[in-house]
Structures are given as structure tokens and as C-alpha cells.
N, C-alpha and C positions, 0 to 999 in steps of 0.2 A: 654366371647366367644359370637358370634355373632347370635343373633337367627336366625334356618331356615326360608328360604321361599318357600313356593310351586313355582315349575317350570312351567309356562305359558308362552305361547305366547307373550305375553307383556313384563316380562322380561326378554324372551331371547333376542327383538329386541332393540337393544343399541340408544340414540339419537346418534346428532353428537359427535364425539372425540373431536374437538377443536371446540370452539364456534366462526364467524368468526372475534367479536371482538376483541379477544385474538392472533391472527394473525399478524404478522407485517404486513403494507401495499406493497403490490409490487410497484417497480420502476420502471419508463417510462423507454420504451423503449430508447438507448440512440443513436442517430443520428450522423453515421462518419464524423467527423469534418477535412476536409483539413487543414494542419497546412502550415503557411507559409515560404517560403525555412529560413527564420531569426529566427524562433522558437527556445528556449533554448532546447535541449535533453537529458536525462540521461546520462550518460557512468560511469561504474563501471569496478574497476579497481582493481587487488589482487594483494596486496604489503607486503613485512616484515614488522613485528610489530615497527621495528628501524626506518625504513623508512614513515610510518606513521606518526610516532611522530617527525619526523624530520621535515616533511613536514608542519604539523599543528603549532609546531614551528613558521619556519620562516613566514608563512602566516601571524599569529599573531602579530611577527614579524610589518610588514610593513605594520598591520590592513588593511588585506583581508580578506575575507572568501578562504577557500582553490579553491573550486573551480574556482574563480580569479583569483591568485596565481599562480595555475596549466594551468590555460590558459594562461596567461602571459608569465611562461615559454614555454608552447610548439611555440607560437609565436617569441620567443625570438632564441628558439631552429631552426624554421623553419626559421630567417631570417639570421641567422650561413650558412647555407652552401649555 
């Protein structure tokens, strides 16, 4: 058990909680970058699980990466009609 200590001024006032060592460093501020109109962008897309693996499949297939693959077809797609 832990011996008392007389209550003082001294020990009621705490140092600091985290030392600023101990801190991870903050990160520069980060500056909006213009991207330009040919920049690659996300897009996500919610498909069946069948349809997934379908997909990943034929990618493989004819060594694409899917996102290829799926741009290939939607090209293929747009020059259909």
C-alpha cells in the first residue's frame, strides 16, 4: 500500500501531462494541388460477389489489372452504339 503524503501546494500543481517529446510531430500544412484534366481518379463501384470474381477472372485473364480491364470495356462499350 502506498505511503501518504501531506497535501501541499506543490503537490496539488501537476507538471505537464505529455512531455512535448512524446508527441508526434504535426504535419505541414498541405497546399491544393490543381490536378490536371488527364489525372487518374478513383471510382468505386458496388457489384455481386459473382460479378467481382468474374471480373478479376478475365482481367487476369488477358494480364490486366482490373482497373484496365474495366476501362477497356467501358470504351469498347462506348464505341458500340
Amino acid at each position: 500500500m502506498p505511503k501518504p503524503t501531506t497535501l501541499t501546494l506543490d503537490a496539488l500543481i501537476s507538471d505537464e501531462a505529455t512531455p512535448l517529446a512524446a508527441t508526434l510531430p504535426r504535419a505541414p500544412k498541405r497546399e491544393k494541388v490543381k490536378l490536371p484534366k488527364t489525372a487518374v481518379m478513383p471510382l468505386q463501384v458496388r457489384w455481386p460477389r459473382e460479378d467481382v470474381r468474374a471480373v478479376k477472372i478475365a482481367a487476369a485473364e488477358r494480364e490486366q489489372t482490373v482497373s484496365d480491364f474495366m476501362l477497356a470495356c467501358f470504351h469498347a462499350s462506348m464505341t458500340e452504339k
